[in-house]
VOKE-99271 format. One record per residue: residue in one letter; x, y, z of N, C-alpha, C, O in turn. Coordinates in steps of 0.1 Angstrom, whole numbers, plus 5000, padded with zeros to 4 digits. Example, Ala and Ser with C-alpha at 12.3 -4.5 7.8 and 13.67 -1.06 7.14 Angstrom:
BEGIN
ATOM resn n.xx n.yy n.zz ca.xx ca.yy ca.zz c.xx c.yy c.zz o.xx o.yy o.zz
ATOM    a 5132 4943 5078  5123  4955  5078 5132 4967 5078 5142 4967 5085
ATOM    s 5128 4978 5071  5137  4989  5071 5129 5000 5079 5134 5011 5080
***
This chain:
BEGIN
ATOM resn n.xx n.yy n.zz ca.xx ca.yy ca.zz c.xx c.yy c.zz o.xx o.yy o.zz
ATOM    x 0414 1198 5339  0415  1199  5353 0401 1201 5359 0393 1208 5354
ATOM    x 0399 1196 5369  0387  1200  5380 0388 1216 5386 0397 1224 5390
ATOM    x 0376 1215 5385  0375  1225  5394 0375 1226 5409 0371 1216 5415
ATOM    x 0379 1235 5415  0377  1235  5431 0368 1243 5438 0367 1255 5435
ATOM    x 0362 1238 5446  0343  1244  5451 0353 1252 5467 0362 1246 5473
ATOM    x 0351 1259 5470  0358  1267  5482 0342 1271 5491 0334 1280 5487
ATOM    x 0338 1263 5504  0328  1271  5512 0335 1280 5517 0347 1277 5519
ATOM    x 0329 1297 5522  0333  1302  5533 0323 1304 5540 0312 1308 5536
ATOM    x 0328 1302 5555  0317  1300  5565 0323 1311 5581 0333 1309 5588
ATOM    x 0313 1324 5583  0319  1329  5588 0308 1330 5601 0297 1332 5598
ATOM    x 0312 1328 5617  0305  1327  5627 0309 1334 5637 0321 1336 5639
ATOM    x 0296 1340 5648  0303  1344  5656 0306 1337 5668 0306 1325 5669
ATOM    x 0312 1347 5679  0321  1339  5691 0307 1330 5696 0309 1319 5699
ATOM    x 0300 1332 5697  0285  1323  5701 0290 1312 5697 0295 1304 5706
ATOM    x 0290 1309 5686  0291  1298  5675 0302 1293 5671 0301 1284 5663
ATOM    x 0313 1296 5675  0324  1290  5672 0328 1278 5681 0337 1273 5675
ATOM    x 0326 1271 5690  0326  1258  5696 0317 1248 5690 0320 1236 5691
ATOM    x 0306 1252 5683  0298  1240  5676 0300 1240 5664 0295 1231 5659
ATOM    x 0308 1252 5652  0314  1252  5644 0322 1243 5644 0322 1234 5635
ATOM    x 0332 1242 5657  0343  1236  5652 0340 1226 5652 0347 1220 5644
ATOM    x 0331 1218 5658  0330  1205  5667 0321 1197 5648 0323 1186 5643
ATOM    x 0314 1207 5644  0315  1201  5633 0320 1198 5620 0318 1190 5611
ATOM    x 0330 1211 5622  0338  1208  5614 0350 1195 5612 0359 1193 5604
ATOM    x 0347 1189 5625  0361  1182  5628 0349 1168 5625 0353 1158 5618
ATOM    x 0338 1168 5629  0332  1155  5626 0330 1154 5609 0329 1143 5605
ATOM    x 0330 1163 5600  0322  1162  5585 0337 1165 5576 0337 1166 5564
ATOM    x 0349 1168 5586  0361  1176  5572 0372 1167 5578 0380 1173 5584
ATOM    x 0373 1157 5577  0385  1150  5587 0401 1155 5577 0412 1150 5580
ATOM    x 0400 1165 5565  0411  1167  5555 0414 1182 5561 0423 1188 5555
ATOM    x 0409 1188 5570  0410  1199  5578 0404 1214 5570 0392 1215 5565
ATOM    x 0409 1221 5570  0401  1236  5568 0406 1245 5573 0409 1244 5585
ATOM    x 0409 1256 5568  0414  1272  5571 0406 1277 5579 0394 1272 5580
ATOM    x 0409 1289 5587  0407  1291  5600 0413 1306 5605 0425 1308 5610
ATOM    x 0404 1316 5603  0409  1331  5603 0401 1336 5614 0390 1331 5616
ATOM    x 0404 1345 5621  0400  1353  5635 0397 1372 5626 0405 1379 5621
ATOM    x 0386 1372 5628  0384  1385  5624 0385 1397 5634 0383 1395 5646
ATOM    x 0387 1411 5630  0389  1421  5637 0373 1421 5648 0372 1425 5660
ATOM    x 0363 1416 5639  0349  1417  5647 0348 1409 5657 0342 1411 5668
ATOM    x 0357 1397 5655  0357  1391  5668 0349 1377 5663 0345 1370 5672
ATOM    x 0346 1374 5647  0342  1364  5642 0353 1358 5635 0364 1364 5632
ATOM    x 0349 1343 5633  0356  1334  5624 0355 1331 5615 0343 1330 5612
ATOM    x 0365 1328 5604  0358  1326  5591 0365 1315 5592 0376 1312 5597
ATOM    x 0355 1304 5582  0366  1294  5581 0368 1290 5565 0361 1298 5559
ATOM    x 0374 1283 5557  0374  1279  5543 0375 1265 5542 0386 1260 5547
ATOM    x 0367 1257 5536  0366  1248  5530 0372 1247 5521 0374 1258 5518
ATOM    x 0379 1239 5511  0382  1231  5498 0379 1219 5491 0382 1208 5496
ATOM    x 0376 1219 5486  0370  1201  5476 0366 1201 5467 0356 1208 5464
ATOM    x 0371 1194 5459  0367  1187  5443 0351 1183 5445 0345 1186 5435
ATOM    x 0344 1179 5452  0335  1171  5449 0321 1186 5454 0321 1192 5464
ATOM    x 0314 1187 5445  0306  1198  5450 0295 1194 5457 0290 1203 5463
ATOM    x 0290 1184 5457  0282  1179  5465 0284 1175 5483 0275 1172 5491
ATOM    x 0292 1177 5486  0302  1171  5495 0300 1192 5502 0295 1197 5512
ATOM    x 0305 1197 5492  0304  1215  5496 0292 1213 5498 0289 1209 5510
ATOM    x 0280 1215 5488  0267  1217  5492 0261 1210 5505 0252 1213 5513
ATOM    x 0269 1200 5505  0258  1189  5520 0264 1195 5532 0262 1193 5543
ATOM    x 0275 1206 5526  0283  1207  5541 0279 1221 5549 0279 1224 5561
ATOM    x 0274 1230 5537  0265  1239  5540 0252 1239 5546 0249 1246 5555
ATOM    x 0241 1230 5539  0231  1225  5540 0232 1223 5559 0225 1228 5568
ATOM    x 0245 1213 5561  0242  1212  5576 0246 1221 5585 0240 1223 5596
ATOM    x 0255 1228 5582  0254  1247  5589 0249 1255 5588 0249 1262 5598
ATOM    x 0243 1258 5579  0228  1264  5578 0213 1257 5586 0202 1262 5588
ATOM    x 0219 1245 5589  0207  1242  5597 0208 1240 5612 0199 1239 5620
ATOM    x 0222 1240 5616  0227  1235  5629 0233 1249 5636 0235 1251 5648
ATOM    x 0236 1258 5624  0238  1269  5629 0235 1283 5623 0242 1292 5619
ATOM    x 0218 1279 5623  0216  1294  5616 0220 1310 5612 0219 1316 5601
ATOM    x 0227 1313 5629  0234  1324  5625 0251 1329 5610 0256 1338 5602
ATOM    x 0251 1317 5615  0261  1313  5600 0265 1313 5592 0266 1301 5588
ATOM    x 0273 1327 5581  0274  1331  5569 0279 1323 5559 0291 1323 5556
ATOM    x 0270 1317 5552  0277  1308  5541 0276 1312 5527 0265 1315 5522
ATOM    x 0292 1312 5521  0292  1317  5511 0300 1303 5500 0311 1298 5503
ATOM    x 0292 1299 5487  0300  1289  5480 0303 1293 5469 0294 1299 5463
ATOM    x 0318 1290 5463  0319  1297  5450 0330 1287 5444 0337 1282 5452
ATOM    x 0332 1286 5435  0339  1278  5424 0354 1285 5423 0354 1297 5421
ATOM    x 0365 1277 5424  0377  1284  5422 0385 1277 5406 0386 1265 5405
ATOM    x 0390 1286 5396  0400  1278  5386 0404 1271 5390 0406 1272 5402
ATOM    x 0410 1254 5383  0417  1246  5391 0433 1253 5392 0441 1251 5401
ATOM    x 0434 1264 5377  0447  1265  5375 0448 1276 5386 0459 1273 5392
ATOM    x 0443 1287 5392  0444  1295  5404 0445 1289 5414 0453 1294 5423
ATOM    x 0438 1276 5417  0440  1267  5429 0455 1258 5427 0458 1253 5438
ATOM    x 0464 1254 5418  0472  1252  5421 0484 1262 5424 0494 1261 5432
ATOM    x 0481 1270 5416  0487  1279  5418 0489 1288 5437 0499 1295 5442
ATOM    x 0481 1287 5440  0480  1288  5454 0486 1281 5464 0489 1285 5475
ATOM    x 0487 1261 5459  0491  1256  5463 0507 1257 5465 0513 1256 5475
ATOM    x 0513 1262 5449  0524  1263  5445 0533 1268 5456 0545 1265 5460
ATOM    x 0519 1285 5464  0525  1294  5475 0526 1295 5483 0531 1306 5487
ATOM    x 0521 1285 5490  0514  1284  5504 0516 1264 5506 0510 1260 5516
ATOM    x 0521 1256 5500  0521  1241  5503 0539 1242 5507 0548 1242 5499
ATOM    x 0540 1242 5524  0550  1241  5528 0552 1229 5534 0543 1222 5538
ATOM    x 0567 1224 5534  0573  1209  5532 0566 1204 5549 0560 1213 5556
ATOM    x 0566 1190 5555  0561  1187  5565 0570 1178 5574 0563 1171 5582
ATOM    x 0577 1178 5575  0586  1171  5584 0580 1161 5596 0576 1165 5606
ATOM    x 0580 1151 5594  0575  1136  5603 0580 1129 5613 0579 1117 5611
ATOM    x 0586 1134 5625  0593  1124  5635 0613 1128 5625 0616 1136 5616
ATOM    x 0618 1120 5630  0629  1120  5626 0632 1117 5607 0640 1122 5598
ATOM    x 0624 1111 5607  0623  1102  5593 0621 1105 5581 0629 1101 5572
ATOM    x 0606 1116 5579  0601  1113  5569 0596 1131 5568 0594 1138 5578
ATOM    x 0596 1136 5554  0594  1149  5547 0583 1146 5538 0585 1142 5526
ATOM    x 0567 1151 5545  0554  1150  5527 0563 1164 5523 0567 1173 5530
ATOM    x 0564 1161 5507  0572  1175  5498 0559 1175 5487 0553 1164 5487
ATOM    x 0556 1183 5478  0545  1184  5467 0558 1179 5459 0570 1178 5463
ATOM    x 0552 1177 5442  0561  1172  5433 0573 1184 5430 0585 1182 5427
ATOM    x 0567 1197 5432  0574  1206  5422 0593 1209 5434 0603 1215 5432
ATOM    x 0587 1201 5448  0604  1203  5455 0605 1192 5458 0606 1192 5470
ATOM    x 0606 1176 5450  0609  1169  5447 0627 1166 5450 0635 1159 5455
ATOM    x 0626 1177 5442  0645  1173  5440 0655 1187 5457 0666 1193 5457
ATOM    x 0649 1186 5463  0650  1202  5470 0662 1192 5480 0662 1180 5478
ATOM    x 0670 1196 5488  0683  1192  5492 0681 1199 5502 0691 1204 5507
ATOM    x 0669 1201 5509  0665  1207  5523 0667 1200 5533 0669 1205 5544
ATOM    x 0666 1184 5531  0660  1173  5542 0669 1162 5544 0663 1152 5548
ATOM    x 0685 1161 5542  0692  1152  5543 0690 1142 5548 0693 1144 5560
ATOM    x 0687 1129 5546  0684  1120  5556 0672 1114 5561 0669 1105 5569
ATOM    x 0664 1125 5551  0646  1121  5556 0641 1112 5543 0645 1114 5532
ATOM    x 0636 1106 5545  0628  1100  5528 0615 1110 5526 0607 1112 5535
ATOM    x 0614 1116 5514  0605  1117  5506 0592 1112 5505 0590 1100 5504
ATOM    x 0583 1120 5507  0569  1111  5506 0559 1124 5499 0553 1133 5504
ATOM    x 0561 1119 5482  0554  1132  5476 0539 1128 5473 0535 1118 5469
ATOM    x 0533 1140 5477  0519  1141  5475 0516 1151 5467 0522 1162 5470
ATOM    x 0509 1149 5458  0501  1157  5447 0489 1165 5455 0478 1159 5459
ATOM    x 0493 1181 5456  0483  1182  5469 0464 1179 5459 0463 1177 5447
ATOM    x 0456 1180 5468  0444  1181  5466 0437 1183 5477 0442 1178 5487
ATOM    x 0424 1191 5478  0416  1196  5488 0409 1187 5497 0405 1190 5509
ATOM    x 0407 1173 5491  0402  1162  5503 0409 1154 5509 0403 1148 5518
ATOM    x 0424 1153 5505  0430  1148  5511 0443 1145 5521 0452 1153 5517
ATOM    x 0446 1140 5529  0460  1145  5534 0473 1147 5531 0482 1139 5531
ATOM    x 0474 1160 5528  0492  1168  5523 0501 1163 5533 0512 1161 5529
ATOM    x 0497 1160 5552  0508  1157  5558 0505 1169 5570 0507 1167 5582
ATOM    x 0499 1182 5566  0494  1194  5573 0487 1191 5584 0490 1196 5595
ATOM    x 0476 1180 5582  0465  1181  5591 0473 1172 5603 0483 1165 5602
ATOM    x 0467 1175 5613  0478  1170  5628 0473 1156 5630 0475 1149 5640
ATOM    x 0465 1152 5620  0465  1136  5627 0471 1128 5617 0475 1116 5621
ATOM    x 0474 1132 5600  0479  1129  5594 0496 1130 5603 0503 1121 5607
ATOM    x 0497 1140 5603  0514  1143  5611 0515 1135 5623 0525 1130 5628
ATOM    x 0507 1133 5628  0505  1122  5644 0510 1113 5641 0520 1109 5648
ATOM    x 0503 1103 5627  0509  1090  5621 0519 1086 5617 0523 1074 5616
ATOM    x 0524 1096 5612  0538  1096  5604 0549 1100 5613 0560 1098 5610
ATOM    x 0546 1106 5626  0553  1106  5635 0554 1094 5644 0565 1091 5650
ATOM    x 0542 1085 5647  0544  1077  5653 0550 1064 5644 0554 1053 5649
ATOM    x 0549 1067 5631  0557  1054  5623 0566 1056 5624 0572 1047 5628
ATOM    x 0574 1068 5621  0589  1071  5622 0594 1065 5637 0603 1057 5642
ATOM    x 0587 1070 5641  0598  1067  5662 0594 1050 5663 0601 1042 5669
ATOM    x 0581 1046 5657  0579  1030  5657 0597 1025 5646 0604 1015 5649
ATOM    x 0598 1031 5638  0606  1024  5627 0619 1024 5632 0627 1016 5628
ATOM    x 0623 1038 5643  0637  1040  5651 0637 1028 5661 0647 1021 5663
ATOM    x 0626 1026 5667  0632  1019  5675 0628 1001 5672 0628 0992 5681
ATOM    x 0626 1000 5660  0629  0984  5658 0616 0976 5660 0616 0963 5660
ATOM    x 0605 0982 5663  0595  0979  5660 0583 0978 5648 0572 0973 5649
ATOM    x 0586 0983 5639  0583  0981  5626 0599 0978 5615 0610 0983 5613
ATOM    x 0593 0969 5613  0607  0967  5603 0605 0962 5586 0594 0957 5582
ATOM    x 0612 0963 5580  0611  0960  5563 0605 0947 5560 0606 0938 5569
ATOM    x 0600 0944 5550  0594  0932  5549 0580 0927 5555 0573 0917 5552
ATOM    x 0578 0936 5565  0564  0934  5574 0555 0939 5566 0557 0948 5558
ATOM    x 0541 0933 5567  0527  0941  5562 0522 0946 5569 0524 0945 5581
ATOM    x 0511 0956 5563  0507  0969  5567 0493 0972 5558 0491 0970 5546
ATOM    x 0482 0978 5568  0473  0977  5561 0468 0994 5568 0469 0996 5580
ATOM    x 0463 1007 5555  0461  1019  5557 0445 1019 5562 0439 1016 5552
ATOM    x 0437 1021 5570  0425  1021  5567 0424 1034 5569 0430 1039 5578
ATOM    x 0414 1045 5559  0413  1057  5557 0425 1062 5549 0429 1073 5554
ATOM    x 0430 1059 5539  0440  1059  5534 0441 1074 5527 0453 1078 5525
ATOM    x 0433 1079 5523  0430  1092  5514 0442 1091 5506 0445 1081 5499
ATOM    x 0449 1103 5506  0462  1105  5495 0471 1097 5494 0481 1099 5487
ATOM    x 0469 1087 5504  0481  1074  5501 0492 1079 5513 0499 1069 5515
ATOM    x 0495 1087 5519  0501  1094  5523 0513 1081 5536 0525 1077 5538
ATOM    x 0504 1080 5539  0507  1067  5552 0512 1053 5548 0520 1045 5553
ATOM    x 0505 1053 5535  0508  1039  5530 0522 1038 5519 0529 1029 5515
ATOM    x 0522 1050 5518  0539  1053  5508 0548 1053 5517 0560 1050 5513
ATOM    x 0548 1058 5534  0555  1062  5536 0562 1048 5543 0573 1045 5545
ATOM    x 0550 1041 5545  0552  1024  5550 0568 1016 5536 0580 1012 5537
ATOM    x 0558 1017 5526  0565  1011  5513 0579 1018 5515 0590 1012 5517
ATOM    x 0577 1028 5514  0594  1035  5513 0601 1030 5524 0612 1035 5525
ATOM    x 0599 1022 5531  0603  1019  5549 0611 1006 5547 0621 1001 5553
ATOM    x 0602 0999 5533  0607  0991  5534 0593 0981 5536 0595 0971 5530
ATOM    x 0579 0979 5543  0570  0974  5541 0561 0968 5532 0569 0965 5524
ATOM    x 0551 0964 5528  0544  0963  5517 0530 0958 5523 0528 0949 5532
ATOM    x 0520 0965 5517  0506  0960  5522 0495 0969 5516 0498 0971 5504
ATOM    x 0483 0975 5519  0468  0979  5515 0469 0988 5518 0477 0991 5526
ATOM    x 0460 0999 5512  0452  1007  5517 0437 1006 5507 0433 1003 5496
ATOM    x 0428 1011 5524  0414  1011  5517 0409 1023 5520 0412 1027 5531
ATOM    x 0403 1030 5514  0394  1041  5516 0378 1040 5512 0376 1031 5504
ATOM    x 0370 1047 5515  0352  1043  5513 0347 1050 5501 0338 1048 5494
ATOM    x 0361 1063 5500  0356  1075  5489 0365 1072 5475 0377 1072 5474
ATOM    x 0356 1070 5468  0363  1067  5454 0378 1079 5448 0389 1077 5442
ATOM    x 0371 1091 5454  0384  1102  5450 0391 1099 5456 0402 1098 5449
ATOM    x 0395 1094 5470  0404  1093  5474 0412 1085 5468 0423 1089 5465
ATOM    x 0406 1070 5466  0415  1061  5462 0422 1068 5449 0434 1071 5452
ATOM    x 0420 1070 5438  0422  1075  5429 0429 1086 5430 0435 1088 5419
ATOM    x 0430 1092 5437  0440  1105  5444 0450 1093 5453 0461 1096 5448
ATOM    x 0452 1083 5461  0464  1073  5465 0471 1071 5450 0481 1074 5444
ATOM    x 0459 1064 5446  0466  1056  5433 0475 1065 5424 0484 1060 5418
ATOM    x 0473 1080 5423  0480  1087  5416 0495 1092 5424 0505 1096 5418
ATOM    x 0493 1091 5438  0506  1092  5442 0514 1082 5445 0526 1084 5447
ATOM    x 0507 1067 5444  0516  1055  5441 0524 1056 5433 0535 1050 5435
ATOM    x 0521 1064 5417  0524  1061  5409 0541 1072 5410 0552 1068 5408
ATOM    x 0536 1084 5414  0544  1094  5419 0554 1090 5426 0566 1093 5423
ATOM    x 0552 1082 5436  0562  1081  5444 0572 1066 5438 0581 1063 5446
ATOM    x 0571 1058 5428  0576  1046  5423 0572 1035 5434 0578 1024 5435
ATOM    x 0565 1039 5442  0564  1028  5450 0554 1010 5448 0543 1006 5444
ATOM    x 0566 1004 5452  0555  0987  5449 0550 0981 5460 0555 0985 5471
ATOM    x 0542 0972 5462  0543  0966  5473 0523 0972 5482 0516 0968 5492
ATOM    x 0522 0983 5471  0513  0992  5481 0498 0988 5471 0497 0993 5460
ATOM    x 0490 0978 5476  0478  0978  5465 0466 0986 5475 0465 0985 5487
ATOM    x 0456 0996 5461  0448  1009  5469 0435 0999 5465 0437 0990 5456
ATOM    x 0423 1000 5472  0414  1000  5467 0401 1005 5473 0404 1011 5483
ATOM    x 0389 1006 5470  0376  1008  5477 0370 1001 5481 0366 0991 5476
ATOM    x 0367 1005 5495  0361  0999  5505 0362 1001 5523 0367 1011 5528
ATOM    x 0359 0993 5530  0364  0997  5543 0371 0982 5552 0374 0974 5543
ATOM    x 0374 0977 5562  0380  0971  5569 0371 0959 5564 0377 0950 5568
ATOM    x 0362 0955 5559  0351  0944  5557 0357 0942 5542 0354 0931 5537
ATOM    x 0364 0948 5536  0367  0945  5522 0379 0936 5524 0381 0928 5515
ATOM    x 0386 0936 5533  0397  0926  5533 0394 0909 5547 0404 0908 5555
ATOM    x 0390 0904 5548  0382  0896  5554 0391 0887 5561 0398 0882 5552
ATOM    x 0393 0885 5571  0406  0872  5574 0422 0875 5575 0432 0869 5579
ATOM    x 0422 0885 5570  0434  0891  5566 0444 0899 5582 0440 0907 5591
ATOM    x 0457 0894 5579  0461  0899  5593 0477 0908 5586 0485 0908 5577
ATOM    x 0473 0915 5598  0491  0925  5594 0501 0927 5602 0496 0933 5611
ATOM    x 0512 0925 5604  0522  0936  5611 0520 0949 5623 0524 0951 5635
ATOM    x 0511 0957 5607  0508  0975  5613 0496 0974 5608 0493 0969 5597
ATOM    x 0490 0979 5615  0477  0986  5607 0473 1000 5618 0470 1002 5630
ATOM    x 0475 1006 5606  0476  1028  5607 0461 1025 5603 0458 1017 5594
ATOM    x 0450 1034 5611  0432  1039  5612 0435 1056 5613 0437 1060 5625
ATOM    x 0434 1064 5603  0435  1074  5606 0417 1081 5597 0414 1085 5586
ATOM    x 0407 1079 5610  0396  1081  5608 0389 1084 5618 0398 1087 5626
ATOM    x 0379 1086 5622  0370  1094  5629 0368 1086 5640 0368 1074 5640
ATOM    x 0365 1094 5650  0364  1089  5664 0352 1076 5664 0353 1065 5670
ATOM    x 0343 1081 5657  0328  1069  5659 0331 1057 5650 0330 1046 5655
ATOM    x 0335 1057 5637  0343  1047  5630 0351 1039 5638 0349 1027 5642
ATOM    x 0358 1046 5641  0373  1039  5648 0361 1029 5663 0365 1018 5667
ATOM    x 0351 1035 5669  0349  1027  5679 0340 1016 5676 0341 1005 5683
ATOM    x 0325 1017 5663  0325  1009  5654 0331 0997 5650 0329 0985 5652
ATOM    x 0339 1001 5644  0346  0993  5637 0363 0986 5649 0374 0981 5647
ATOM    x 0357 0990 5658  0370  0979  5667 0372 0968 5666 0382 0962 5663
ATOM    x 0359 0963 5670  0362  0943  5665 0370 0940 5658 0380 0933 5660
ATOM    x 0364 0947 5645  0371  0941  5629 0387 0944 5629 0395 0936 5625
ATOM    x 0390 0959 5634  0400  0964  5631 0409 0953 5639 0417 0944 5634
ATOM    x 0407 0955 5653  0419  0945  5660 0418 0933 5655 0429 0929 5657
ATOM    x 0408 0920 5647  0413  0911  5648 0417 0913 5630 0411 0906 5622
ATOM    x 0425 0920 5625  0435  0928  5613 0445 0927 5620 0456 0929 5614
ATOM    x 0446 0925 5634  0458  0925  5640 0466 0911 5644 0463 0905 5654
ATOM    x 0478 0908 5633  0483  0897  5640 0488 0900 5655 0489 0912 5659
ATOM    x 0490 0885 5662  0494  0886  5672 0508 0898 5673 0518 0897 5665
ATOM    x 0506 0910 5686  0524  0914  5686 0525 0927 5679 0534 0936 5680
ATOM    x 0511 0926 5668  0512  0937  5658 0514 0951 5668 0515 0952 5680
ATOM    x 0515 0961 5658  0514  0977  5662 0501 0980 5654 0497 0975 5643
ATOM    x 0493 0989 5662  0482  0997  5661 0479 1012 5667 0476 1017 5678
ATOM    x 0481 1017 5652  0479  1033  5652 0469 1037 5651 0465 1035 5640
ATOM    x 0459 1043 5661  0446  1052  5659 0447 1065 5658 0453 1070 5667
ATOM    x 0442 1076 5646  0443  1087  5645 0428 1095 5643 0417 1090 5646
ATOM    x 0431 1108 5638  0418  1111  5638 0405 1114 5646 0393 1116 5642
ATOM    x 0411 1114 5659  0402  1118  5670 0409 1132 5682 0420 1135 5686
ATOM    x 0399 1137 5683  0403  1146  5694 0406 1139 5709 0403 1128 5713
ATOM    x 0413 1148 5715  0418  1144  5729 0407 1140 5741 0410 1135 5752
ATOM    x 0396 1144 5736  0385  1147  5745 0376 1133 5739 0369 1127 5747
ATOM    x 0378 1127 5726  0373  1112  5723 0378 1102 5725 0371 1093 5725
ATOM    x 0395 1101 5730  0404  1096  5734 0397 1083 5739 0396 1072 5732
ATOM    x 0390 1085 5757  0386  1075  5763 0378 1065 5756 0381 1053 5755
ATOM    x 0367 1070 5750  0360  1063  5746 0365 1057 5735 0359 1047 5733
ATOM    x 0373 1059 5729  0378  1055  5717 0385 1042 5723 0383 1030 5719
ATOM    x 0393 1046 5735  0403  1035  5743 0396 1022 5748 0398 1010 5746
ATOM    x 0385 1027 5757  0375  1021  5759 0370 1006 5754 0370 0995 5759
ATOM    x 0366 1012 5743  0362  1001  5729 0372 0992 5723 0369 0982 5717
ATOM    x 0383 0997 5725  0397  0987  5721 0398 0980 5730 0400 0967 5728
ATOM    x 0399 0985 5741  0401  0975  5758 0395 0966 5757 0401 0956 5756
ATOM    x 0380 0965 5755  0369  0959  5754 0372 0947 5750 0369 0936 5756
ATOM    x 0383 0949 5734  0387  0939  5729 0396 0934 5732 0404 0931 5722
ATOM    x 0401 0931 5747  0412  0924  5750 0427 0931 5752 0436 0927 5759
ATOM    x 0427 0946 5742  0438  0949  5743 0442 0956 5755 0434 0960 5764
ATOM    x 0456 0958 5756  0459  0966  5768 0462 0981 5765 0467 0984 5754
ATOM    x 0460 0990 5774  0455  1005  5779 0470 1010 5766 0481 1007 5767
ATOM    x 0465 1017 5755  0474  1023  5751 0481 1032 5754 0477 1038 5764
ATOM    x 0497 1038 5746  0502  1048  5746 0493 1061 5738 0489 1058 5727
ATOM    x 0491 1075 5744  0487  1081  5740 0501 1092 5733 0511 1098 5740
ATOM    x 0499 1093 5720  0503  1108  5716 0499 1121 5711 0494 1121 5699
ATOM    x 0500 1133 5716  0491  1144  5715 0498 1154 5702 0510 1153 5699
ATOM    x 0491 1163 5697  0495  1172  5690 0483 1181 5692 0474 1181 5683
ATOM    x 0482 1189 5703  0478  1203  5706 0463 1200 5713 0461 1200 5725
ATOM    x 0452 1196 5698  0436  1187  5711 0436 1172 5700 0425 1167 5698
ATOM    x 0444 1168 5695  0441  1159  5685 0456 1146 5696 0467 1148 5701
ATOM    x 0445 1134 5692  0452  1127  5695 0457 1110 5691 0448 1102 5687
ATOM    x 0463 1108 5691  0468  1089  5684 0469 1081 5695 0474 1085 5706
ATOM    x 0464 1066 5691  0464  1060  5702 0471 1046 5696 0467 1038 5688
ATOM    x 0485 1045 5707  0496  1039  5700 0494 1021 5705 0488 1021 5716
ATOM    x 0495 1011 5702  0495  0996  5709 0509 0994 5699 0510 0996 5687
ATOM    x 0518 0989 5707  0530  0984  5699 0539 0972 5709 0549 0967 5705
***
């Protein structure tokens, strides 16, 4: 088993608006988040990859001196075990339940499909609210007859596969690509979890599939990516398609919209969850 690298990073009320602002640009898999009696925050990091910890310190220590950084190595078997107590089920629009393996068989969710993820610290369990944005907006896309079985679908940012199983289980079949090798390899291991076919993972980003048009294509990635990479992404879009943007705060929204407009499309549906927001074309 891997080990798991845990930053904790504790700041004061000074510092907590440029804390967060980078935590949301450098951790898009989210982070714990505690209010202390002093009136400071601590926050917690998780990830397999220790370099990824180290570079993430390195930039808060330099962006925000005042900044208590502490890095320390956790058992893998203590870290799942934590998971074991604290990984509660996720419920998605009408539709869809992320469950970890071990409540697999659990008779909580009558009517929802199943979408197990093997948790891990970089990727999405279903928790983080833009992962839940997407799966909410697939579900209410799939109620009302705008996504249907047999259509293709392509994941970009795909991390734990999360989005792209829950497509397969729908009845879909198509990609996902991710840039980070763990991730793919963390999908590929819940493909295998979940028996799903139809779903090929690989590495790379929207340039790795060239010519290629879909149905759906779900972008659950970062505000500057997503405005980047617009060109490419919409013409991924057959004519008619649905297009899900996640991953951005409410306050990147415009500009994010902006850049899509740019490309011809028209002014999307916005959906919110708290300051995080999805930007719907269907």
């Amino acid at each position: 088993m891997n080990n798991i690298f845990q930053l904790e990073i504790i700041v004061d009320e000074n510092a907590y608006d440029i804390a967060v602002g980078l935590l949301t640009l450098e951790v898009s898999f989210g982070w714990e988040e505690e209010s202390l009696p002093t009136g400071e925050s601590r926050f917690r990091i998780h990830c397999e990859n220790a370099d990824f910890i180290e570079g993430l310190r390195s930039t808060f220590e330099a962006r925000v001196p005042s900044a208590k950084c502490k890095m320390q190595t956790l058992e893998a078997q203590d870290w799942l075990a934590a998971w074991r107590q604290f990984f509660t089920p996720v419920p998605c629009g009408k539709r869809f339940v992320v469950l970890p393996p071990w409540l697999a068989d659990t008779q909580d969710f009558p009517g929802r499909i199943k979408v197990l993820i093997e948790p891990k610290s970089a990727f999405g369990t279903g928790h983080h609210a833009t992962t839940a944005l997407c799966l909410m907006v697939l579900s209410d896309l799939i109620d009302a007859g705008r996504v249907s079985p047999g259509e293709t679908f392509l994941d970009l940012g795909t991390g734990s596969g999360v989005l792209g199983i829950a497509c397969c289980k729908s009845g879909l079949k198509g990609e996902g690509l991710d840039i980070d090798a763990l991730a793919v390899e963390n999908a590929l291991e819940n493909r295998v979890l979940n028996h799903v076919e139809d779903f090929a993972v690989a590495q790379g980003s929207i340039d790795a599939v060239p010519g290629k048009t879909y149905d759906v294509v779900l972008a659950n990635i970062l505000a500057r990516p997503l405005i980047e990479l617009a060109p490419l992404i919409v013409q991924a879009c057959k004519p008619g398609a649905c297009l899900v943007l996640s991953g951005l705060l409410e306050i990147q929204a415009d500009s994010v919209e902006e850049a899509y407009m740019a490309q011809c499309l028209p002014r999307p549906r916005r959906v919110l969850d708290g300051e995080w927001c999805a930007l719907v074309w269907e």
